[in-house]
PyMOL commands that place a pseudoatom at each C-alpha (Angstrom):
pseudoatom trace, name=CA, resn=UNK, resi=1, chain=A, elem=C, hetatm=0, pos=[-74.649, 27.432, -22.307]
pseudoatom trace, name=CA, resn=UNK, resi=2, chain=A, elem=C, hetatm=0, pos=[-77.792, 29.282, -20.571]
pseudoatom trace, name=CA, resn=UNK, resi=3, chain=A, elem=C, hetatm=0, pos=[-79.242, 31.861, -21.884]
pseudoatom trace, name=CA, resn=UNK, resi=4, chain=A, elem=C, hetatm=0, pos=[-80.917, 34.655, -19.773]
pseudoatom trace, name=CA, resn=UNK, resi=5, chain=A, elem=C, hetatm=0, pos=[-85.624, 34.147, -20.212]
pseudoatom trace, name=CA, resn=UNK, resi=6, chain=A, elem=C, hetatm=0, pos=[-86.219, 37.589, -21.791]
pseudoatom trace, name=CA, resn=UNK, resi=7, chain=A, elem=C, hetatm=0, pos=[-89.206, 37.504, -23.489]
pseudoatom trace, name=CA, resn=UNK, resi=8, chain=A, elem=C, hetatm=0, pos=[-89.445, 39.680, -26.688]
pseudoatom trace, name=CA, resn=UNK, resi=9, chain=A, elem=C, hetatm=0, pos=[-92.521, 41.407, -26.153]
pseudoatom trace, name=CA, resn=UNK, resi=10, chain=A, elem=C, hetatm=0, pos=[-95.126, 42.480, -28.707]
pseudoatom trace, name=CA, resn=UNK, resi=11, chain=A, elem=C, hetatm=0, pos=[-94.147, 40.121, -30.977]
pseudoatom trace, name=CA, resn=UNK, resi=12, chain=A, elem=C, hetatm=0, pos=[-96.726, 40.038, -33.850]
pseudoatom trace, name=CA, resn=UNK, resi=13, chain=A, elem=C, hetatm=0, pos=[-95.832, 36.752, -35.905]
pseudoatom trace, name=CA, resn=UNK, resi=14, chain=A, elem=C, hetatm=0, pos=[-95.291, 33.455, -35.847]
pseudoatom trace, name=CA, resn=UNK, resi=15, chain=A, elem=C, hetatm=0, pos=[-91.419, 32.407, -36.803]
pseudoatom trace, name=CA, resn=UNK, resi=16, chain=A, elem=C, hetatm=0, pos=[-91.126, 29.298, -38.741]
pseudoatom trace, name=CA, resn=UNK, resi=17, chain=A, elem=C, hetatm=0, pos=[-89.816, 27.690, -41.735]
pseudoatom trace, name=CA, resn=UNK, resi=18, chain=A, elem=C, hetatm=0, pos=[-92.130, 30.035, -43.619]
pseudoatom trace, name=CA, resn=UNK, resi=19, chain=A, elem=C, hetatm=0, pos=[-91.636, 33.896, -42.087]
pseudoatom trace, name=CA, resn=UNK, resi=20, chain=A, elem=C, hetatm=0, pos=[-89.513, 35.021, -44.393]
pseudoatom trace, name=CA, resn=UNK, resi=21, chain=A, elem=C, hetatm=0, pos=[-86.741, 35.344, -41.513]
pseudoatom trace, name=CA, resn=UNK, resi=22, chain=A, elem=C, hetatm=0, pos=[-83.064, 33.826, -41.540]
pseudoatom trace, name=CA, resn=UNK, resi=23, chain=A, elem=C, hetatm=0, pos=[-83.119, 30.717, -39.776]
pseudoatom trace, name=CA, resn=UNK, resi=24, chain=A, elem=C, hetatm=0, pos=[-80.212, 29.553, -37.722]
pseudoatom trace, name=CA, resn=UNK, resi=25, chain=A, elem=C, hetatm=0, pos=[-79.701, 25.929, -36.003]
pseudoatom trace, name=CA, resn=UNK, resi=26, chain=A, elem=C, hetatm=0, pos=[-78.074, 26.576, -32.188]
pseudoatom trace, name=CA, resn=UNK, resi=27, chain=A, elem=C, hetatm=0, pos=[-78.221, 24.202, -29.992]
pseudoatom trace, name=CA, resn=UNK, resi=28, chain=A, elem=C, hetatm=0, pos=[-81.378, 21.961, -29.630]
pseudoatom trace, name=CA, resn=UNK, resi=29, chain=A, elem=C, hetatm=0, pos=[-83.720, 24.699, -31.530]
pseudoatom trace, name=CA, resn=UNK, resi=30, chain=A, elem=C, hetatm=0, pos=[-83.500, 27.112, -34.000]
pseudoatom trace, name=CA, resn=UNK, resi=31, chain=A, elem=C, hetatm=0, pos=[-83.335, 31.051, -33.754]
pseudoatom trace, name=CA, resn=UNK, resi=32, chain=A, elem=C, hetatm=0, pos=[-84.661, 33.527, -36.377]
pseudoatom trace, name=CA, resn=UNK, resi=33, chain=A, elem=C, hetatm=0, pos=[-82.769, 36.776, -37.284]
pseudoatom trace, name=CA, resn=UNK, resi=34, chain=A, elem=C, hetatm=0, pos=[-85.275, 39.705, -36.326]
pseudoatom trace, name=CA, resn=UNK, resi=35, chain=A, elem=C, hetatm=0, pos=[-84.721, 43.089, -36.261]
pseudoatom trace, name=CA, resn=UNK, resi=36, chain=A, elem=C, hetatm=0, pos=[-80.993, 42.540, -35.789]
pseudoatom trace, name=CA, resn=UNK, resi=37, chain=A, elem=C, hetatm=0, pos=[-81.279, 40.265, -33.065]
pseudoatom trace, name=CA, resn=UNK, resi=38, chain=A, elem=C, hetatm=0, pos=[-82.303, 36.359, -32.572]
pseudoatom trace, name=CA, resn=UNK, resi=39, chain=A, elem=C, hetatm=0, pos=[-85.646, 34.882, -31.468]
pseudoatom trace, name=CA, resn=UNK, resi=40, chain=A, elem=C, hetatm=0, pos=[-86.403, 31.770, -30.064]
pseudoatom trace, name=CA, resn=UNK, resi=41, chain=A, elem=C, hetatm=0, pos=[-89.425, 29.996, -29.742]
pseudoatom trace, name=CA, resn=UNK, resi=42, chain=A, elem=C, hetatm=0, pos=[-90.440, 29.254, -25.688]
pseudoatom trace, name=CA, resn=UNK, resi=43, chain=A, elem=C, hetatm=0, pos=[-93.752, 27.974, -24.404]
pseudoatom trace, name=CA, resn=UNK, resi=44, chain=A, elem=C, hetatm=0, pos=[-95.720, 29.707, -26.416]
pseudoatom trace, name=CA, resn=UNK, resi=45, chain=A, elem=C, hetatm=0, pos=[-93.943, 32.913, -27.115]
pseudoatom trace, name=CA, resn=UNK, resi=46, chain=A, elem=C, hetatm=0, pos=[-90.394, 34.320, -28.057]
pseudoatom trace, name=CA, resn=UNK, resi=47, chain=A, elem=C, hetatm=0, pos=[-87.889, 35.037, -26.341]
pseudoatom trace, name=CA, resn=UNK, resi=48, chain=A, elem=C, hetatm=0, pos=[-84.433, 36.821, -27.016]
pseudoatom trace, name=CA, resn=UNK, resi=49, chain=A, elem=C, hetatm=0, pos=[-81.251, 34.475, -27.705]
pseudoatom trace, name=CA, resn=UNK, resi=50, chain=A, elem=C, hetatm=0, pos=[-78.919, 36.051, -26.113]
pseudoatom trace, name=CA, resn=UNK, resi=51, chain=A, elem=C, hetatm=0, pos=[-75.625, 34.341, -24.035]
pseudoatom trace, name=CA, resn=UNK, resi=52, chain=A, elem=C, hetatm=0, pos=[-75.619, 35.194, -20.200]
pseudoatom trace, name=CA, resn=UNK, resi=53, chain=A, elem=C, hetatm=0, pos=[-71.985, 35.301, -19.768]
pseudoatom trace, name=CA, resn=UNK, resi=54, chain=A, elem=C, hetatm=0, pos=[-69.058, 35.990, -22.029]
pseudoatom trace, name=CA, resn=UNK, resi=55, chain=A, elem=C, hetatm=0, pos=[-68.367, 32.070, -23.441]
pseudoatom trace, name=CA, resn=UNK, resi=56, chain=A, elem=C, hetatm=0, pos=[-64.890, 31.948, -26.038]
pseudoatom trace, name=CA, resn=UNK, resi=57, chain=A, elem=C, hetatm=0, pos=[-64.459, 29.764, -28.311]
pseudoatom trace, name=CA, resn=UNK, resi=58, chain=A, elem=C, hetatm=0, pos=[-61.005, 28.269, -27.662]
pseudoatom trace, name=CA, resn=UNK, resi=59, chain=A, elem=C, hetatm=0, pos=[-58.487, 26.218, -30.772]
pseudoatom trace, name=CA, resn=UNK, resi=60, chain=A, elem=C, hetatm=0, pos=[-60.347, 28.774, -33.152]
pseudoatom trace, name=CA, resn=UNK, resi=61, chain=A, elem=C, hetatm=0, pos=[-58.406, 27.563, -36.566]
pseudoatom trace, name=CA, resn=UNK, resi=62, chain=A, elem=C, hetatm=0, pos=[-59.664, 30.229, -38.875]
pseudoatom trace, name=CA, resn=UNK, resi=63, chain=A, elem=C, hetatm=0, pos=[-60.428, 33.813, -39.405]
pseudoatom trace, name=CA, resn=UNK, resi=64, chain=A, elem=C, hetatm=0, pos=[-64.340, 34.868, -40.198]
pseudoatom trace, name=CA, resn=UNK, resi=65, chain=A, elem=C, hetatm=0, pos=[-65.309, 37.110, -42.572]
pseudoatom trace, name=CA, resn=UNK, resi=66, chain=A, elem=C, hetatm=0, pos=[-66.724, 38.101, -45.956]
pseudoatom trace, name=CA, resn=UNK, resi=67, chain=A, elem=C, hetatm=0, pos=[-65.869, 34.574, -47.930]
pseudoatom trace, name=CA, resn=UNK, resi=68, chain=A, elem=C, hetatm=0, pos=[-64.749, 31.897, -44.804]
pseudoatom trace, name=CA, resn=UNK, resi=69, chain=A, elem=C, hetatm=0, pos=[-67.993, 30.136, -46.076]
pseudoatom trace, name=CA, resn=UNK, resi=70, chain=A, elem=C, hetatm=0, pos=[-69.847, 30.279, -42.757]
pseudoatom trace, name=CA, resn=UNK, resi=71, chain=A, elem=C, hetatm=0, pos=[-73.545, 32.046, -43.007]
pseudoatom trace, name=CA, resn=UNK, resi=72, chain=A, elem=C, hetatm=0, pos=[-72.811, 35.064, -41.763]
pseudoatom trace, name=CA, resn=UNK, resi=73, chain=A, elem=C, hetatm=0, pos=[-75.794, 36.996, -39.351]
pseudoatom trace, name=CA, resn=UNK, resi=74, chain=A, elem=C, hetatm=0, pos=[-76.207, 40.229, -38.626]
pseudoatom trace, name=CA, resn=UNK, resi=75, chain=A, elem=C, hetatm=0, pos=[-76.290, 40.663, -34.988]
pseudoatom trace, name=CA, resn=UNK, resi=76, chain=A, elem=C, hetatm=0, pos=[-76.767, 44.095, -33.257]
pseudoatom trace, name=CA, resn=UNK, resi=77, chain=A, elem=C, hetatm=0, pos=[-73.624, 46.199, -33.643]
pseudoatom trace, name=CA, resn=UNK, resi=78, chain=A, elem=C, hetatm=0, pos=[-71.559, 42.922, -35.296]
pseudoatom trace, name=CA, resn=UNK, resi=79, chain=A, elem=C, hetatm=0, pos=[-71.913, 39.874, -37.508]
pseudoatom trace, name=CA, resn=UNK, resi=80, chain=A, elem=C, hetatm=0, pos=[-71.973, 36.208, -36.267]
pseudoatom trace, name=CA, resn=UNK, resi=81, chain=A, elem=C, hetatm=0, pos=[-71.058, 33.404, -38.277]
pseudoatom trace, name=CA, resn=UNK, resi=82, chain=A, elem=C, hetatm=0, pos=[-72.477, 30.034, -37.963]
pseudoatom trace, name=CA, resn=UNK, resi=83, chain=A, elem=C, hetatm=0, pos=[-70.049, 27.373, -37.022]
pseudoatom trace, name=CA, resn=UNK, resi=84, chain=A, elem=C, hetatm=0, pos=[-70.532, 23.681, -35.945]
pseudoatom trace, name=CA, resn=UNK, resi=85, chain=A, elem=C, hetatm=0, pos=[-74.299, 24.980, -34.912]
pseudoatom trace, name=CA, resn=UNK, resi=86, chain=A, elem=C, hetatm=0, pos=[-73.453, 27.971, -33.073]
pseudoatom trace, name=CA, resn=UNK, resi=87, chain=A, elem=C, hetatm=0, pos=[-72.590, 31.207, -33.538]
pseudoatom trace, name=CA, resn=UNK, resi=88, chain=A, elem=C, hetatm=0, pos=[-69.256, 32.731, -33.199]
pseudoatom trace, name=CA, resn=UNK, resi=89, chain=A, elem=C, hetatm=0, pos=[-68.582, 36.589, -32.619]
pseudoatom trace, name=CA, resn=UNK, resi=90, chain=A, elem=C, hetatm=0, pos=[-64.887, 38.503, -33.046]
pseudoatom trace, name=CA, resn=UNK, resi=91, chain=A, elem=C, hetatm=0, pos=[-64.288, 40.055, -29.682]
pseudoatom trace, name=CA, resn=UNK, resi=92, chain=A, elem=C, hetatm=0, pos=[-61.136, 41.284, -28.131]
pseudoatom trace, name=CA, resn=UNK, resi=93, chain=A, elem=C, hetatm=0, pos=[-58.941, 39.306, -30.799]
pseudoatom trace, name=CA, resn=UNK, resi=94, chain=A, elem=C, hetatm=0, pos=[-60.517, 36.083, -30.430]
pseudoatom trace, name=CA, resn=UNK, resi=95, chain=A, elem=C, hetatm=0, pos=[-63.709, 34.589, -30.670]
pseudoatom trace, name=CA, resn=UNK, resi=96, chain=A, elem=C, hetatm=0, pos=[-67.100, 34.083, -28.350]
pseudoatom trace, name=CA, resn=UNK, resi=97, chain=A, elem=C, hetatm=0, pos=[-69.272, 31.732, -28.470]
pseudoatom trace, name=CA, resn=UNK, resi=98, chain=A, elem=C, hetatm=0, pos=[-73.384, 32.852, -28.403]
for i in range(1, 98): cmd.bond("trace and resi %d" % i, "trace and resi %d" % (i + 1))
show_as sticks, trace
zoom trace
């Protein structure tokens, strides 16, 4: 999956194992929950983890929610859960993939 290179700007600190900010494996690097959204460290800076296209997650064998033992991570206007080191998403009855 690509995501789009938007930098977050002004960011004042450092994430790491040590910032006090939810960390979450995706991919080949980890994000950190900030602010309600996900940062990613990028030559030297952070940028925003965001998917550039809608991705679903197809043979989804279980409902998320409060309990489904997933970490569950607030995200904007939603929650993601963490599944098989990604993040899944409800949308539209089904679910994405980010």
């Amino acid at each position: 999956m690509t995501t789009a290179h938007a930098e977050h700007l002004e960011h004042s600190h450092i994430h790491g194992p040590t910032c006090g900010h939810v960390a979450v494996p995706h991919q080949d690097h980890v994000d950190y929950v900030h602010d309600g959204h996900l940062h990613r460290e990028h030559d030297g800076h952070f940028d925003e983890c965001e998917p550039a296209a809608h991705v679903e997650h197809t043979a989804h064998d279980h409902e998320h929610g409060p309990g489904c033992g997933h970490v569950a991570v607030p995200h904007g206007d939603h929650v993601d859960y963490i599944h098989d080191g990604h993040r899944h998403a409800a949308h539209n009855g089904h679910y994405d993939d980010h």
